[in-house]
FIKOL-641866 format. One line per 2 residues: their letters; for each residue x, y, z of C-alpha. Coordinates in steps of 0.02 Angstrom, whole numbers. Layout:
# residues N
A> X/Y/Z; ...
# end
This chain:
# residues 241
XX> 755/-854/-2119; 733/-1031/-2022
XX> 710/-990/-1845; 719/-1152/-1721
XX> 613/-1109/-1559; 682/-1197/-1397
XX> 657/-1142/-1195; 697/-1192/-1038
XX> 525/-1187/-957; 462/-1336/-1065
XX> 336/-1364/-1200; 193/-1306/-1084
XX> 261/-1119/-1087; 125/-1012/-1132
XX> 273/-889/-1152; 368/-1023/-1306
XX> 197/-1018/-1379; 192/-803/-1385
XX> 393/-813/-1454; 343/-919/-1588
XX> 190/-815/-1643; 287/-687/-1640
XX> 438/-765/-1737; 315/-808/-1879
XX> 325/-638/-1955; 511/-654/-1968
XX> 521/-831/-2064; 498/-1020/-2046
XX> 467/-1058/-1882; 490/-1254/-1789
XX> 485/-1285/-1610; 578/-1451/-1524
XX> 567/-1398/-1333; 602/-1507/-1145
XX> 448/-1618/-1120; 493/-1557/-942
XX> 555/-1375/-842; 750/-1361/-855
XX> 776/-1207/-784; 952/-1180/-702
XX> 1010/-1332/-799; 1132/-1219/-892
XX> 1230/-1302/-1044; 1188/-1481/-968
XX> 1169/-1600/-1087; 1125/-1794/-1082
XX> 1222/-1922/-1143; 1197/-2067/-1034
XX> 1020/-2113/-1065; 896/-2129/-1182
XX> 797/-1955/-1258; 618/-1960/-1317
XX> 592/-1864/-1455; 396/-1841/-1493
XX> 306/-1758/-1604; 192/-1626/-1510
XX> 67/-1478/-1564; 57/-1300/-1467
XX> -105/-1238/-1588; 28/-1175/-1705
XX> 63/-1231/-1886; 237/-1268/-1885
XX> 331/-1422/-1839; 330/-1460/-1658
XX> 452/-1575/-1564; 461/-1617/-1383
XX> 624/-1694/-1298; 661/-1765/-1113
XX> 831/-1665/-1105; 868/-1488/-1104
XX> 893/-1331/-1211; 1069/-1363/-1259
XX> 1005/-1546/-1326; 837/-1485/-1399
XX> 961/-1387/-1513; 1077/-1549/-1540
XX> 930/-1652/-1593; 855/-1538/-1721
XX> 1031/-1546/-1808; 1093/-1727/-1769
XX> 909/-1819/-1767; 788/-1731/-1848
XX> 928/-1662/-1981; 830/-1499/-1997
XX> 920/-1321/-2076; 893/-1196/-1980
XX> 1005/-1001/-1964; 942/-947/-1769
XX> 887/-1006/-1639; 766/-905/-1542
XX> 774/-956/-1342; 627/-920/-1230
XX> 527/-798/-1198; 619/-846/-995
XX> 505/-826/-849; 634/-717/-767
XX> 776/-630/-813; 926/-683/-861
XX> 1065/-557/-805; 1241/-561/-733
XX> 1283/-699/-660; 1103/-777/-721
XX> 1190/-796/-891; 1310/-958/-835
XX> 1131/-1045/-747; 1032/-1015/-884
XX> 955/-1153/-1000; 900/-1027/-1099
XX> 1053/-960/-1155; 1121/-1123/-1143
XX> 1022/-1167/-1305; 1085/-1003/-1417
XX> 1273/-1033/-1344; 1239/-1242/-1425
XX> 1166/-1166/-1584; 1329/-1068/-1608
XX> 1448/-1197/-1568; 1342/-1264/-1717
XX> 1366/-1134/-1816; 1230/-1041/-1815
XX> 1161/-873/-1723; 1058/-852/-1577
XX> 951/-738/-1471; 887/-777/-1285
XX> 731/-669/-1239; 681/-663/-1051
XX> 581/-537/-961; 519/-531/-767
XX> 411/-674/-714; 243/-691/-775
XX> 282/-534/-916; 316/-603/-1046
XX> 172/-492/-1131; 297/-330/-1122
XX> 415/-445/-1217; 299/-463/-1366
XX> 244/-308/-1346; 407/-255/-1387
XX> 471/-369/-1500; 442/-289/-1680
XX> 550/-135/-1607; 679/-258/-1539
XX> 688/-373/-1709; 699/-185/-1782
XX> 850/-118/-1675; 931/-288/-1727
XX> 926/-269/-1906; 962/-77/-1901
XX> 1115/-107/-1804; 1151/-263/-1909
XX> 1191/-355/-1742; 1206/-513/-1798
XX> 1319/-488/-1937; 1444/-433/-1783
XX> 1394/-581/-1693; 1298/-732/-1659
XX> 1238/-708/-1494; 1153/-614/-1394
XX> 1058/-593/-1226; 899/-504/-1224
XX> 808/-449/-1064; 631/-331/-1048
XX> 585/-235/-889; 412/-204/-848
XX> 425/-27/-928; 552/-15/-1047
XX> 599/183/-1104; 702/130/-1232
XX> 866/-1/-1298; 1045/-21/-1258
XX> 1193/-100/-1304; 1258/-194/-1130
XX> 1390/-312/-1065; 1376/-424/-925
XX> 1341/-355/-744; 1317/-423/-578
XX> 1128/-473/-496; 1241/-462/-335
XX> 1096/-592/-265; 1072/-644/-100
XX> 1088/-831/-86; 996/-942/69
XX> 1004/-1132/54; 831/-1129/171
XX> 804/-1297/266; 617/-1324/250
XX> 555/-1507/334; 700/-1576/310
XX> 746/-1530/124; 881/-1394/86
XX> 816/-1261/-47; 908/-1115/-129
XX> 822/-967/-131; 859/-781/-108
XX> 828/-622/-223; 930/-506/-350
XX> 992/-347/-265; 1002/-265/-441
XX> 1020/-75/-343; 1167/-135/-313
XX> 1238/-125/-479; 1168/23/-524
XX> 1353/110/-530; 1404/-27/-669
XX> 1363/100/-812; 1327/7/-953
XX> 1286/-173/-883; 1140/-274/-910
XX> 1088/-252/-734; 1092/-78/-755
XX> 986/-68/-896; 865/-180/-806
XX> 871/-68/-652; 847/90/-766
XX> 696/28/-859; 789/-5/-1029
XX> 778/-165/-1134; 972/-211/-1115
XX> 1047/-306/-1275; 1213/-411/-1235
XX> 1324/-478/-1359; 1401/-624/-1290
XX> 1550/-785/-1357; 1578/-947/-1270
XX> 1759/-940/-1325; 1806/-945/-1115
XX> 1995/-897/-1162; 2061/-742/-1064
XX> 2176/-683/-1199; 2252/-554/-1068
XX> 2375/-704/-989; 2424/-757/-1159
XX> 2477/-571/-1232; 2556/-573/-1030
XX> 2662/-715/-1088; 2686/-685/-1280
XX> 2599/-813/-1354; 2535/-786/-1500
XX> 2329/-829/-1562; 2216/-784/-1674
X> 2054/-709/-1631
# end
């Protein structure tokens, strides 16, 4: 297998380092990562100005790549500039989780939702910030789970978050961080901060959130087709899914 490494926290991730150690026992492994942080930039990409492209070393031997864009376009230009072949993309490891309504901000599922659009698979890792130790800790039983389950022969992408004491695995969808927004005026400059109220999901059986809240690794099969196919069956009209 040819596994593409990409983040969202940059190149200087100590955490993209640990994924691609880790990925090593699983197949080829490259990395082409932001020079720069690109958190929150979701499925951004840049195509007004100029991308630098640099070769780069993390103390690994594979292929390393740097660009001044984001996760979504560190995918593009291993495909459209450096013409590499690759079958996943493996996102992260995320300093922070992404859950709920995380899942539209994120870069780092950004980059596995660009990989499919380019036809191939993808798996974003995050965990809580500064664990992404738990992550690797786990990751032979999570790389296991997949392959048992044959996940990604059902589909290409999926969502993978790691609490700080994980009892066990499940299967999620999509909940709700239900977080507590505050655009904070601090000397003059507006800044959005807040925190998750995940307790407050903790009735959504089966959600991400949930499984975060519960202490369980939560595994969530997501699509970018945005289509709700509920309003065209409404009106008859007829697709194919």
């Amino acid at each position: 297998m040819k596994i593409l490494i990409t983040n969202d926290d940059s190149i200087k991730s100590i955490a993209l380092l640990e994924l691609a150690k880790a990925a090593k026992n699983y197949g080829e492994v490259f990395i082409v990562a932001p020079s720069d942080e690109q958190s929150g930039k979701s499925h951004g990409i840049d195509i007004k100005n100029g991308l630098e492209l640099t070769k780069a070393s993390v103390g690994l031997d594979c292929d390393t790549y740097t660009l001044t864009s984001t996760p979504a376009d560190c995918v593009r230009a291993a495909v459209f500039a450096l013409k590499r072949d690759f079958d996943i993309v493996f996102s992260g490891i995320n300093t922070g989780l992404n859950v709920g309504e995380d899942i539209a901000y994120s870069g780092t599922v950004a980059a596995i939702s660009e990989a499919a659009m380019l036809g191939k698979k993808g798996i974003a890792f995050s965990a809580y910030a500064n664990d992404h130790n738990t992550l690797i800790k786990y990751f032979d039983e999570i790389m296991e789970f997949f392959k048992t389950n044959k996940l990604l022969e059902y589909n290409d992408l999926y969502n993978v978050n790691v609490p700080r004491n994980p009892k066990g695995i499940k299967l999620t969808k999509q909940g709700s961080t239900h977080f507590d927004t505050r655009f904070d005026n601090i000397n003059g400059m507006y800044y959005q901060l807040g925190n998750p109220r995940h307790e407050m999901d903790k009735d959504n059986e089966n959600s991400d959130v949930f499984a975060i809240y519960n202490e369980y690794i939560s595994i969530t099969p997501l699509i970018n087709d945005r289509t709700n196919y509920e309003i065209l069956k409404k009106f008859n009209i007829s697709y194919n899914k």
